[in-house]
C-alpha positions in Angstrom: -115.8 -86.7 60.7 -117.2 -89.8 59.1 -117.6 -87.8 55.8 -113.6 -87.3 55.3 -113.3 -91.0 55.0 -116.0 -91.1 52.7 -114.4 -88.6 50.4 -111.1 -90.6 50.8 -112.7 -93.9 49.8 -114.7 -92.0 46.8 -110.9 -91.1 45.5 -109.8 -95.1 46.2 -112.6 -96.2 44.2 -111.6 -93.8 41.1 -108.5 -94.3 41.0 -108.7 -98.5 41.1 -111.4 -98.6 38.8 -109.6 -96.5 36.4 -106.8 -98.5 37.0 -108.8 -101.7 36.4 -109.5 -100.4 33.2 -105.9 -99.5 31.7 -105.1 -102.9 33.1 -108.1 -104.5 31.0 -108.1 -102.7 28.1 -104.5 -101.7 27.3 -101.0 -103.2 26.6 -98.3 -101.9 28.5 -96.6 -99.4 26.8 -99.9 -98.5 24.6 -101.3 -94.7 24.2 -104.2 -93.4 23.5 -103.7 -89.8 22.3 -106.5 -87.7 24.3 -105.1 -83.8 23.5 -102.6 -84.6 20.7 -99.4 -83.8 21.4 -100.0 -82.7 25.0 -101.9 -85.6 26.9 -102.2 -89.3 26.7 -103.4 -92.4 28.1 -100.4 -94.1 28.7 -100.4 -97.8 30.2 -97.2 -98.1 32.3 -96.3 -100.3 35.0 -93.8 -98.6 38.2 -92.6 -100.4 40.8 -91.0 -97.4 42.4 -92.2 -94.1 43.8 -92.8 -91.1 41.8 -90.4 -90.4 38.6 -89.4 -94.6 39.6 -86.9 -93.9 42.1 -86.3 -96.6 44.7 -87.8 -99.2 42.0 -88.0 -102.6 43.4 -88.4 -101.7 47.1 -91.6 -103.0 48.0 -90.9 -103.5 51.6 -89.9 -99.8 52.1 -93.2 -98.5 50.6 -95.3 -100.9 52.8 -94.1 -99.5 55.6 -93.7 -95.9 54.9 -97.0 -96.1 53.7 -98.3 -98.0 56.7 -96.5 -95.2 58.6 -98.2 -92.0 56.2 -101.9 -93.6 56.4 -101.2 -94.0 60.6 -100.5 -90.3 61.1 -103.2 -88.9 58.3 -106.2 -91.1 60.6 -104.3 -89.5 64.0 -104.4 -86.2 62.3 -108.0 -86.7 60.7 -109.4 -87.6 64.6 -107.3 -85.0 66.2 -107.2 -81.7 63.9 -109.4 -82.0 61.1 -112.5 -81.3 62.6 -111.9 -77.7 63.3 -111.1 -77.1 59.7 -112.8 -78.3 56.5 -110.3 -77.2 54.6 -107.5 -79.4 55.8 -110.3 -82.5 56.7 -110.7 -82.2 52.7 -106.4 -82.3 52.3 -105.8 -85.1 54.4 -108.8 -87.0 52.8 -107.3 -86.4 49.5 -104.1 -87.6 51.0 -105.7 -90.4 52.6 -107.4 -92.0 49.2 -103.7 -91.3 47.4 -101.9 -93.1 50.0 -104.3 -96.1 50.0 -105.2 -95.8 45.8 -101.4 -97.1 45.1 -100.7 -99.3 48.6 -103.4 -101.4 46.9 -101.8 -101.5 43.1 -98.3 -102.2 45.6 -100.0 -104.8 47.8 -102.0 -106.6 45.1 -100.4 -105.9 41.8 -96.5 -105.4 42.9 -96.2 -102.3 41.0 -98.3 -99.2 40.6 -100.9 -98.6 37.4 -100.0 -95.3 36.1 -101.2 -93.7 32.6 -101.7 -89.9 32.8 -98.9 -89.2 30.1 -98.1 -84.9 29.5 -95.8 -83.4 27.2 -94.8 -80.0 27.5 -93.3 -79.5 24.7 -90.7 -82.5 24.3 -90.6 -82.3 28.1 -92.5 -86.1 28.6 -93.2 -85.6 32.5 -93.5 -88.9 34.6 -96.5 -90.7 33.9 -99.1 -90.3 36.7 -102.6 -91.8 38.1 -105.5 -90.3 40.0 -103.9 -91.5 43.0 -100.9 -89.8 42.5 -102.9 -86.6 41.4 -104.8 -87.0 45.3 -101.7 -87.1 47.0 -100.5 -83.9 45.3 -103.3 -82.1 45.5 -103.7 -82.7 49.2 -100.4 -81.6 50.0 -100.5 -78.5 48.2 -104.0 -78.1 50.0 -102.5 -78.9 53.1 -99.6 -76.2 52.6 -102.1 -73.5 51.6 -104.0 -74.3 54.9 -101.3 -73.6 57.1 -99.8 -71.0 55.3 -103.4 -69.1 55.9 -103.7 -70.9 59.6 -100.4 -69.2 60.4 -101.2 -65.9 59.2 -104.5 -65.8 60.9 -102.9 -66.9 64.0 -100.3 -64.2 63.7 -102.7 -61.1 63.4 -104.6 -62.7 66.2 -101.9 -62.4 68.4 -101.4 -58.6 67.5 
């Protein structure tokens, strides 16, 4: 299973050193229109959890996030290695978890800069960490969705 960790670090090492480089090379509060109208780089600082809610409580993320990376490993060691599929969602979720902890630990406030519009809907500004941890779970969802249906009609 040494490859899931691999894929998680792969997803740490993107998202810092894109990070490193909104950091580096813009101001806060800069963008760089990339689709106009629809995407942009955004430099933004959050010191909260996704859309900023519970800004300012650093404490609380170390240890939920202490608490998330514990049970993905446990879950990694234990279940993952009769499924690719959820060894790949728990990765993704693994490199998410750790990709902001870092910004949180090091920084005191998470690098975002994915910026969308939909129309003039701005939705919260994201990172590639962020976009791990979603896709995992969604993964993850999809796996057990199919993992219970399977176990279903093999119990008919």
């Amino acid at each position: 299973m040494w490859w899931v960790y691999i894929v998680a670090l792969v997803v740490v090492l993107f998202d810092q050193a894109s990070k490193w480089i909104v950091v580096r090379q813009m101001e806060v509060g800069e963008s760089i229109p990339v689709i106009d109208s629809f995407f942009l780089i955004t430099s933004h600082r959050n010191t909260g959890a996704a859309w900023g809610i519970l800004e300012g409580q650093m404490l609380f993320f170390y240890v939920i996030t202490f608490v998330v990376i514990g049970f993905v490993v446990y879950y990694i060691n234990k279940y993952a290695k009769d499924s690719k599929w959820l060894a790949i969602s728990l990765a993704f979720i693994l490199g998410g978890a750790i990709g902001n902890f870092i910004d949180r630990l090091f920084r005191k406030e998470v690098v975002d800069f994915f910026d969308l519009y939909f129309g003039s809907y701005n939705y919260p500004i994201f990172n590639i960490a962020d976009s791990s941890l979603v896709v995992g779970v969604i993964a993850m969802l999809i796996y057990t969705i199919i993992d219970e249906r399977k176990k279903k009609r093999s119990a008919n």
